[in-house]
VOVEXFI-744576 format. One record per residue (C-alpha): residue number from 1; residue in one letter; chain; x, z, y. Coordinates in Angstrom, 1 decimal. Each point is the difference from the previous one (the first is absolute). Layout:
<recs>
+------+------+-------+--------+--------+--------+
| resi | resn | chain |      X |      Z |      Y |
+------+------+-------+--------+--------+--------+
|  NUM |    a |     A |      X |      Z |      Y |
...
+------+------+-------+--------+--------+--------+
</recs>
This chain:
<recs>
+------+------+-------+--------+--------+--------+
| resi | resn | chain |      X |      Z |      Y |
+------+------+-------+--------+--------+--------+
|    1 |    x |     A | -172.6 |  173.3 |   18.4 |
|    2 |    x |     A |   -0.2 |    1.8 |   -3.5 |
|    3 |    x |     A |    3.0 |    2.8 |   -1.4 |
|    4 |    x |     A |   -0.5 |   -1.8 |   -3.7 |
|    5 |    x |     A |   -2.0 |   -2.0 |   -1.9 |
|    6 |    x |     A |   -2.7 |    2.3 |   -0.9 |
|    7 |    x |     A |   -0.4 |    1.3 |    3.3 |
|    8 |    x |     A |   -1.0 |   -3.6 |    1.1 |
|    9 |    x |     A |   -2.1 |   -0.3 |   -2.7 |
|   10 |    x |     A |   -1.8 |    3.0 |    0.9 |
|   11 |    x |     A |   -0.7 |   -1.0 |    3.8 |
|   12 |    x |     A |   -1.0 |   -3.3 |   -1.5 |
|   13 |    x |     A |   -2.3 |    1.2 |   -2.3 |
|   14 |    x |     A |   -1.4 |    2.3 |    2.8 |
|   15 |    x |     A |   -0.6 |   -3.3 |    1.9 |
|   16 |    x |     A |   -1.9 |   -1.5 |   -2.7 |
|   17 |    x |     A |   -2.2 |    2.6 |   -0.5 |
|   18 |    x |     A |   -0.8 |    0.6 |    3.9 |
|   19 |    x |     A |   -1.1 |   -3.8 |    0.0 |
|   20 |    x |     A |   -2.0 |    0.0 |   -3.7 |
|   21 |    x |     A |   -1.7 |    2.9 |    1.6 |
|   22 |    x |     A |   -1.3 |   -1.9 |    3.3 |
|   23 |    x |     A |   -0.3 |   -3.3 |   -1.8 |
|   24 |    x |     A |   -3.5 |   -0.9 |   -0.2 |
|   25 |    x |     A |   -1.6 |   -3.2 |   -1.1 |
|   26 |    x |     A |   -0.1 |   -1.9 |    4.1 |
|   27 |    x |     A |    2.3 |    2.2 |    0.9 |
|   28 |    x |     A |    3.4 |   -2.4 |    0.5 |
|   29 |    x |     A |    3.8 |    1.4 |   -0.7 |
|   30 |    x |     A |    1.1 |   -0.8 |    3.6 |
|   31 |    x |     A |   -3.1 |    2.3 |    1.3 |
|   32 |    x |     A |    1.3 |    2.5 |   -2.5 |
|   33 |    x |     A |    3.7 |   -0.2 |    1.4 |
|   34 |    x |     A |   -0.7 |    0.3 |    3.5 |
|   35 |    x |     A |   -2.8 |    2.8 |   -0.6 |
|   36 |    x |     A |    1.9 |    2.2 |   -2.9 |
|   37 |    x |     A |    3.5 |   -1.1 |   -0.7 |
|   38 |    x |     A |    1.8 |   -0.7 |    3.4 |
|   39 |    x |     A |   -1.0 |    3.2 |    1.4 |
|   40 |    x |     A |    0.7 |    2.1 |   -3.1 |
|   41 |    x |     A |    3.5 |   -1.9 |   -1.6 |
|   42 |    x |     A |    1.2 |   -2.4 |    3.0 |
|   43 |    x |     A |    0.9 |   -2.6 |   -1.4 |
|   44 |    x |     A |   -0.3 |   -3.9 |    0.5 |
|   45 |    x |     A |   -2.4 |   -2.1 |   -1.8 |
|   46 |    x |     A |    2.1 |   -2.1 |   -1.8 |
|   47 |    x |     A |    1.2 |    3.6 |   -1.3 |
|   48 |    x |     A |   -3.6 |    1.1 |   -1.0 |
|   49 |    x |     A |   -0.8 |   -3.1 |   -1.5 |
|   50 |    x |     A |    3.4 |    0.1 |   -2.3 |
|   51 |    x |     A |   -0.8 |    3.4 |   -0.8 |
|   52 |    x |     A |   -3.6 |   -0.9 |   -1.9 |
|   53 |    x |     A |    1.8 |   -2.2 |   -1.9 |
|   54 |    x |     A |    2.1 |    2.5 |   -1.7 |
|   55 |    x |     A |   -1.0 |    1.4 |   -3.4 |
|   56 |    x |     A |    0.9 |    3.7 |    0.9 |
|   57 |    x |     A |   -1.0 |    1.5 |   -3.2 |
|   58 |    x |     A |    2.0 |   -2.2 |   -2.3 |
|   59 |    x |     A |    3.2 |    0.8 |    2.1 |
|   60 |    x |     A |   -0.6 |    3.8 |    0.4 |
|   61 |    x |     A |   -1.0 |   -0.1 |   -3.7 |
|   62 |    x |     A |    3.6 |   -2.1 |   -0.7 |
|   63 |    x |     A |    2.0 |    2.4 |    2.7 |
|   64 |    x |     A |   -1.2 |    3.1 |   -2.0 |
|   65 |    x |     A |    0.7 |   -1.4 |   -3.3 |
|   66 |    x |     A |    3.5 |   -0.6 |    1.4 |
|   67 |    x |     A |    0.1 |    3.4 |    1.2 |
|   68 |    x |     A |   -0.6 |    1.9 |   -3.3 |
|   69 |    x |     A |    3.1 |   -2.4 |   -1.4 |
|   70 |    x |     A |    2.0 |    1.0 |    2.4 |
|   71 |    x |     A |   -0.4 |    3.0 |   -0.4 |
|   72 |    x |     A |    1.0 |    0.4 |   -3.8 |
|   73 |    x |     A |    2.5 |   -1.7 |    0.8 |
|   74 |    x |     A |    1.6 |    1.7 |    3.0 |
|   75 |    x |     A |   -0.5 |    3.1 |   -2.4 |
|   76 |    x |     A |    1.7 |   -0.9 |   -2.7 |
|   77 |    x |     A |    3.0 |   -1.0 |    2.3 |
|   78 |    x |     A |   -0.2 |    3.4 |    1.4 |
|   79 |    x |     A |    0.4 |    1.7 |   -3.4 |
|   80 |    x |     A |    2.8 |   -1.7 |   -0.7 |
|   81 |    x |     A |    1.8 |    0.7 |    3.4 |
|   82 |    x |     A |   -0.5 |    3.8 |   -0.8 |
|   83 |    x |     A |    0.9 |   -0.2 |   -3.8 |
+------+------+-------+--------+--------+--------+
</recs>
């Protein structure tokens, strides 16, 4: 189970690289689950399958852009605590 949202992002982008990497054309996603994935990430295949399916970079991308908001604004507040 992930800490936050980006950590799960990260461990799901790590399992979509493992299996792009030992996806080969004949080469079929359940051989790549039991062979790679299981091993490495243990998880189910229902889980592997609903990880390909999410578009990590777009919601890392959306999490950071979040971030830097935050971040402005959490300074500002600050500022003005200490005035």
């Amino acid at each position: 189970m992930a800490y936050n949202k980006r950590n799960k992002l990260e461990r799901i982008k790590q399992v979509q690289d493992t299996a792009r990497k030992h996806l080969l054309p004949g080469v079929s996603m359940i051989h790549v689950f039991n062979t790679y994935i299981h091993p490495q990430f243990k998880i189910s295949r229902g889980v592997f399958f609903r990880y390909m399916n999410v578009p990590v970079k777009e919601e890392l991308d959306k999490l950071n852009n979040n971030d830097n908001n935050g971040e402005t604004k959490f300074k500002q507040l600050e500022m003005e605590l200490f005035k």
